[in-house]
TORBATI-154201 format. One record per residue: residue number from 0; x, y, z of N, C-alpha, C in turn. Coordinates in pm, whole numbers, always signed. Atoms other than C-alpha are relative to their C-alpha. Layout:
BEGIN
+-----+--------+--------+--------+--------+--------+--------+--------+--------+--------+
: pos :    nc1 :    nc2 :    nc3 :   cac1 :   cac2 :   cac3 :    cc1 :    cc2 :    cc3 :
+-----+--------+--------+--------+--------+--------+--------+--------+--------+--------+
: NUM :      X :      Y :      Z :      X :      Y :      Z :      X :      Y :      Z :
...
+-----+--------+--------+--------+--------+--------+--------+--------+--------+--------+
END
This chain:
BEGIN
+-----+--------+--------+--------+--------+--------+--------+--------+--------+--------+
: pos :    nc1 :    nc2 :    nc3 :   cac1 :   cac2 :   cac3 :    cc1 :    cc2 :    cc3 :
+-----+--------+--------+--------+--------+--------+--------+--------+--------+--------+
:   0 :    +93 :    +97 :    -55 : +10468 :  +9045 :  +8819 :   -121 :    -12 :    -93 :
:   1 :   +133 :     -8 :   +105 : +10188 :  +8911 :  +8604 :    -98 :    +42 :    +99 :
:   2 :   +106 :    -33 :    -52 :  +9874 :  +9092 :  +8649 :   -146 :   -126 :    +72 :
:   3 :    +83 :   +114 :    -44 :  +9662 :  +8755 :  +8773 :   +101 :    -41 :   +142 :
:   4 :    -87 :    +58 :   -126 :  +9921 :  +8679 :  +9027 :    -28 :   +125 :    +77 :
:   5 :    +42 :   -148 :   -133 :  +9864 :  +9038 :  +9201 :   -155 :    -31 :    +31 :
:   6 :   +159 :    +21 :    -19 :  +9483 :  +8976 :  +9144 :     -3 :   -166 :   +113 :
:   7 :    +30 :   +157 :    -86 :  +9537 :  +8606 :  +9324 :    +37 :    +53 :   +135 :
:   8 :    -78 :    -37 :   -130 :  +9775 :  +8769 :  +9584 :   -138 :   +122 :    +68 :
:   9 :    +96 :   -137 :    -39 :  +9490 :  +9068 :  +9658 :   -129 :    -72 :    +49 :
:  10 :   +101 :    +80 :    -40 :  +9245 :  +8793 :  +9656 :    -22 :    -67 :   +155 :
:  11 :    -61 :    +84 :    -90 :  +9456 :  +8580 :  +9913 :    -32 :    +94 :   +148 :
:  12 :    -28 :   -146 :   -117 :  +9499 :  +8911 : +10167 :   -120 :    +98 :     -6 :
:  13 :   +166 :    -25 :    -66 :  +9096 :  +8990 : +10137 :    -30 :   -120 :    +59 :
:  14 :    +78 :    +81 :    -97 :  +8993 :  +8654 : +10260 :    +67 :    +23 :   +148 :
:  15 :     -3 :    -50 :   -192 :  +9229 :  +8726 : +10580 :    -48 :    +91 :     +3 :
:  16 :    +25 :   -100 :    -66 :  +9122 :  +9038 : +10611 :   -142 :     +9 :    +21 :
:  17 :   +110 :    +45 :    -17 :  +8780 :  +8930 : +10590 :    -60 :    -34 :   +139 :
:  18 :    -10 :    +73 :   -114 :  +8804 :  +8692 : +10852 :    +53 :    +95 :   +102 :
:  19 :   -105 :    -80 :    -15 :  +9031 :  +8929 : +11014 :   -129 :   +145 :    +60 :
:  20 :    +84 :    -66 :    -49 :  +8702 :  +9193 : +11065 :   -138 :    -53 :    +14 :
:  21 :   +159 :    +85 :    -42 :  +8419 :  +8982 : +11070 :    +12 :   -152 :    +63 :
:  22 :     +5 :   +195 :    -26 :  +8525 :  +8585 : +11155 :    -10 :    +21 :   +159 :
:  23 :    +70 :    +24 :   -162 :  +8479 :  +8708 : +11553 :   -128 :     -8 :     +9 :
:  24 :   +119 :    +47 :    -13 :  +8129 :  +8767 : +11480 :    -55 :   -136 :     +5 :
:  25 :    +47 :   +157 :    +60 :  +8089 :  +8395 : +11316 :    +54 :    -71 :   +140 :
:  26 :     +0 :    +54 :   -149 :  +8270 :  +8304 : +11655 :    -52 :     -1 :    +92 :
:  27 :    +64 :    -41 :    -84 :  +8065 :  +8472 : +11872 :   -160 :   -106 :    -41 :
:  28 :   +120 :   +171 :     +8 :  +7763 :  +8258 : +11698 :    -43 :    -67 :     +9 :
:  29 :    +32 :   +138 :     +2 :  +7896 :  +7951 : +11669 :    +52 :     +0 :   +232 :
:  30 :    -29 :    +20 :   -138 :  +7984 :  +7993 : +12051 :   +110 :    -41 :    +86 :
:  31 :   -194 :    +52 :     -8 :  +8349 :  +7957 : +12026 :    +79 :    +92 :    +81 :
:  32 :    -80 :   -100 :    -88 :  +8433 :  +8320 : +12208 :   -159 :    +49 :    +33 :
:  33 :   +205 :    -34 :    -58 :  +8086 :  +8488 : +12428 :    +40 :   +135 :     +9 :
:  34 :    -25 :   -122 :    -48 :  +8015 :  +8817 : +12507 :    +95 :    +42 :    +65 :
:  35 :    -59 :    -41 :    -68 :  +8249 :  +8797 : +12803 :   +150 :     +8 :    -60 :
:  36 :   -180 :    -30 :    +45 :  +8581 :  +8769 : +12562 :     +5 :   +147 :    +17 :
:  37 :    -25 :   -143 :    -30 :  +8752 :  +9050 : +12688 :    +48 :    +55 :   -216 :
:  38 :    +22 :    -38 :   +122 :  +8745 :  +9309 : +12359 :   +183 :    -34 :    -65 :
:  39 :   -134 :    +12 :    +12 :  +9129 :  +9295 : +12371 :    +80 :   -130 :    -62 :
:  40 :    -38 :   +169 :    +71 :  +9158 :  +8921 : +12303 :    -34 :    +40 :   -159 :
:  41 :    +47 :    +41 :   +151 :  +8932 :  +8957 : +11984 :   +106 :    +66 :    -51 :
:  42 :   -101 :   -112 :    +45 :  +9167 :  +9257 : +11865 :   +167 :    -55 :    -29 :
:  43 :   -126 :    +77 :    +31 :  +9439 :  +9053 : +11913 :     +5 :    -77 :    -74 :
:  44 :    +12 :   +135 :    +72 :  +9326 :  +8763 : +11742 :    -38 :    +81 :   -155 :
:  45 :    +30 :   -101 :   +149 :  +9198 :  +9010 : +11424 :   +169 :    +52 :    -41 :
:  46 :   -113 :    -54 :    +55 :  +9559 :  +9167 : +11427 :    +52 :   -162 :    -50 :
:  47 :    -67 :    +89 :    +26 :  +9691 :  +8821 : +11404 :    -23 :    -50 :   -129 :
:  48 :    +63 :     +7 :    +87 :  +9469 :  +8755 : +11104 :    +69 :    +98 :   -119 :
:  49 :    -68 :    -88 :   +100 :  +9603 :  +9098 : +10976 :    +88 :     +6 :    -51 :
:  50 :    -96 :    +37 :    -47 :  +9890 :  +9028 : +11015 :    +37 :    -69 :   -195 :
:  51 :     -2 :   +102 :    +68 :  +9874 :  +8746 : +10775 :    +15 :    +71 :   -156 :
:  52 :    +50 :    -63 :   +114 :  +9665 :  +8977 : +10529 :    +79 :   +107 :    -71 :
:  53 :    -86 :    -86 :    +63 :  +9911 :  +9215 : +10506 :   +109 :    -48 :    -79 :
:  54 :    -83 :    +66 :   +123 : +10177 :  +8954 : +10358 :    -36 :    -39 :    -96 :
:  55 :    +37 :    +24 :   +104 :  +9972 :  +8906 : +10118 :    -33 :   +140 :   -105 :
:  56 :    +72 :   -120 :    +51 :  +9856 :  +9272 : +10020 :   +114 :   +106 :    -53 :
:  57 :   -104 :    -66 :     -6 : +10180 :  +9423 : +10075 :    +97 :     -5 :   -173 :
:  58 :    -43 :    +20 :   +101 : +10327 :  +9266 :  +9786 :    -29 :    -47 :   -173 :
:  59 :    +96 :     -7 :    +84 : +10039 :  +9260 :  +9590 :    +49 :   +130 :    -80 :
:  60 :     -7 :   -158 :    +68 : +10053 :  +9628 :  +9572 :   +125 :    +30 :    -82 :
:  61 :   -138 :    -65 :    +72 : +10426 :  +9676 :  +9520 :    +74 :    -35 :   -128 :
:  62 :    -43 :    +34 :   +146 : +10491 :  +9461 :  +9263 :   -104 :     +1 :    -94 :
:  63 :    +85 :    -55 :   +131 : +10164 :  +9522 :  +9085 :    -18 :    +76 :    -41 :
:  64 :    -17 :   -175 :    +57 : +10226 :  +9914 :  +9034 :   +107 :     -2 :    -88 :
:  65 :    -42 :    -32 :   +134 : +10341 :  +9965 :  +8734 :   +128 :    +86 :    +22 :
:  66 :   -109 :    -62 :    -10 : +10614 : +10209 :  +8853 :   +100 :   -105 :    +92 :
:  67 :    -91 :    +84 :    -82 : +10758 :  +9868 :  +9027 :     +3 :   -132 :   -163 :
:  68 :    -39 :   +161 :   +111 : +10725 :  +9669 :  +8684 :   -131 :    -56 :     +5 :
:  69 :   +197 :    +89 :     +3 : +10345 :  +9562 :  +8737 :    -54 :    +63 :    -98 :
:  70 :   +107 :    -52 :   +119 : +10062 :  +9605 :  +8531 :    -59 :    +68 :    +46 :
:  71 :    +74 :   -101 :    +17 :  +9847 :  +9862 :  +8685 :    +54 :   +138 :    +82 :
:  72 :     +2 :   -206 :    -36 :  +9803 : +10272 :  +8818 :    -35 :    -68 :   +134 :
:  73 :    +66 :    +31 :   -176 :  +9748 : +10277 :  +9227 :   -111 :    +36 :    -40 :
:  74 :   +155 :    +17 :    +19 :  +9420 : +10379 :  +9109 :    -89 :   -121 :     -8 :
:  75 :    +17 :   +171 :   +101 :  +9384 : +10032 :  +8893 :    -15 :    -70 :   +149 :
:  76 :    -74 :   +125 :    -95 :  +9543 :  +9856 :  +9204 :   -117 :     -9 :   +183 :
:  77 :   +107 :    -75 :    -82 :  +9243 : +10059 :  +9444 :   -102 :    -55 :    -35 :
:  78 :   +176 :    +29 :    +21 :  +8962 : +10005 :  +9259 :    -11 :   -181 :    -38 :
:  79 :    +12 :   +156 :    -22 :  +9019 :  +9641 :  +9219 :    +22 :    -72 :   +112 :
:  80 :    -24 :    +64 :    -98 :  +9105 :  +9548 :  +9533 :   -123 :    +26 :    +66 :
:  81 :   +109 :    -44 :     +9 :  +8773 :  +9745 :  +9620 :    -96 :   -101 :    -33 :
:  82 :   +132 :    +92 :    +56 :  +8567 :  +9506 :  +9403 :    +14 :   -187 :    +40 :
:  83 :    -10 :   +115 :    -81 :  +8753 :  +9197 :  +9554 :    -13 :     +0 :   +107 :
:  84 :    +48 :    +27 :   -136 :  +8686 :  +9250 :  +9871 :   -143 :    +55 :     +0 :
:  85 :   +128 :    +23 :    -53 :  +8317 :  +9311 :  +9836 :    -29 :   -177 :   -114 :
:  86 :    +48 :   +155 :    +30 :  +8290 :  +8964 :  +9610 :    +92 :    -65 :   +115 :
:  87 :    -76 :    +89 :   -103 :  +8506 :  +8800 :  +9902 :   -111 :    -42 :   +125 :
:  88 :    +88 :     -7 :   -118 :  +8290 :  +8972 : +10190 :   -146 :    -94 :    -60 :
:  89 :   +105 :    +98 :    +41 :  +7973 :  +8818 :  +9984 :    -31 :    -96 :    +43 :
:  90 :    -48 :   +184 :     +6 :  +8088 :  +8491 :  +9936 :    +14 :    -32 :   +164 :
:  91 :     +2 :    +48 :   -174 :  +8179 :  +8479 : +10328 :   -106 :     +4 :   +105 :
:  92 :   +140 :    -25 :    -60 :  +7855 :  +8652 : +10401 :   -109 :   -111 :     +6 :
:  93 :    +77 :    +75 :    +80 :  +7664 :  +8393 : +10200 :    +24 :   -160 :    +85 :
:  94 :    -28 :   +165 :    -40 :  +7855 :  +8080 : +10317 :    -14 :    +17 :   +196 :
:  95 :     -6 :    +10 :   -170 :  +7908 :  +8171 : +10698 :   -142 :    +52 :   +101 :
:  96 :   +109 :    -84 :   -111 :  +7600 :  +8378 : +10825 :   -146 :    -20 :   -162 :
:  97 :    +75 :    +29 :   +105 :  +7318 :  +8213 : +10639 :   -118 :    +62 :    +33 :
:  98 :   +109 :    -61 :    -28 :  +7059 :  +8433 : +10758 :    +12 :   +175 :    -93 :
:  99 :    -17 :    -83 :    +71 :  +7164 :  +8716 : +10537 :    -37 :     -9 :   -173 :
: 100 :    +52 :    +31 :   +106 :  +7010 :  +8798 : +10209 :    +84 :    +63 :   -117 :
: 101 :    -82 :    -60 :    +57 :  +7202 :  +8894 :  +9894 :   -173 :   +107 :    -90 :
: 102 :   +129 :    -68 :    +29 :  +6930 :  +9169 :  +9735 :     +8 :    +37 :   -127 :
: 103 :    -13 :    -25 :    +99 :  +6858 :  +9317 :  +9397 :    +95 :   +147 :    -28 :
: 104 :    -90 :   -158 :    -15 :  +7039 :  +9659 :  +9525 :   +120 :    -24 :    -15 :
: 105 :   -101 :    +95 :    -55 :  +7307 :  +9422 :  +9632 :    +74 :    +28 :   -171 :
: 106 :    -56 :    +49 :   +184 :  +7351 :  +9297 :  +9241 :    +41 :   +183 :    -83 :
: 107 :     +6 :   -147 :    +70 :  +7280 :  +9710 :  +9153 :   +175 :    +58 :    +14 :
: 108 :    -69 :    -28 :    -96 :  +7554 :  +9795 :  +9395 :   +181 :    -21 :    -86 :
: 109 :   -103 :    +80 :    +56 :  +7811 :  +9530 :  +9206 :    +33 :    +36 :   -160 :
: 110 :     -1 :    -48 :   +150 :  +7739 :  +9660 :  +8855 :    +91 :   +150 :    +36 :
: 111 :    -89 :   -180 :    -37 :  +7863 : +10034 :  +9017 :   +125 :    -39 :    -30 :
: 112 :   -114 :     -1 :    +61 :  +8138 :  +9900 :  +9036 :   +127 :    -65 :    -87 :
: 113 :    -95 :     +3 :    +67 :  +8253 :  +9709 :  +8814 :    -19 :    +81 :   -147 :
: 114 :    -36 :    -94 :    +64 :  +8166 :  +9967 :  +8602 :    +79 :   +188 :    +26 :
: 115 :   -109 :    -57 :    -26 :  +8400 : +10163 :  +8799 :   +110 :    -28 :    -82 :
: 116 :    -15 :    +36 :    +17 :  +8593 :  +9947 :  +8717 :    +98 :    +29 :   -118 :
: 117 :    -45 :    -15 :   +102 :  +8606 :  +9981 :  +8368 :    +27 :   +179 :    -41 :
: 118 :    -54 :   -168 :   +112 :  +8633 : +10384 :  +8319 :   +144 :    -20 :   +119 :
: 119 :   -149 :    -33 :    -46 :  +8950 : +10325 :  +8560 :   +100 :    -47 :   -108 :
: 120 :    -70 :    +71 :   +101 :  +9082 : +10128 :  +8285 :     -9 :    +41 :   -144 :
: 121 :    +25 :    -32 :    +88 :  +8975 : +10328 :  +8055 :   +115 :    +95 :    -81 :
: 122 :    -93 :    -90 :    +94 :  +9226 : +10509 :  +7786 :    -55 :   +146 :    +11 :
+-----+--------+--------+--------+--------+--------+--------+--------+--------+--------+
END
């Protein structure tokens, strides 16, 4: 599997899973489910989400490990999925709940790791 197609597929299976642990809040908000949704509904409606996220993640992983013919280490395949799902959560943070601030710790935070990042990839 080319390594950009696991990175698209990993991409694909953070935005559900995104949605998937936070898009009830943005419901609860916009006033689409209230306090009184029983907790069980949301849970359901998040697995359903997961659901989703996992056909996408599932085969992210397996064909992007290198002992399946992919390009990276489960380490590799960890710490990048890691750094896509906090630029995902961001981006969703940013666009959906506009009362949230992105900060200079924030930016500090993002350098960690993608200089994780790079000593995972490192020789």
């Amino acid at each position: 599997m080319s390594p950009w197609l696991t990175i698209l597929l990993l991409v694909i299976s953070n935005i559900f899973m995104t949605f998937a642990w936070y898009g009830h809040v943005k419901l609860q908000e916009a006033n689409i489910i209230s306090n009184s949704t029983p907790l069980y509904v949301v849970i359901l409606f998040s697995w359903l989400l997961a659901l989703a996220e996992y056909a996408f993640q599932v085969p992210a992983n397996r064909f992007g490990f290198i002992g399946n013919g992919g390009s990276f280490s489960l380490m590799q395949l960890k710490v990048i999925q890691e750094v896509i799902t906090l630029v995902v959560f961001t981006g969703f943070t940013m666009f959906f709940f506009k009362g949230e601030q992105f900060h200079w710790n924030h930016l500090a935070a993002f350098v960690c790791l993608v200089l994780a990042v790079y000593f995972c990839f490192m020789k």
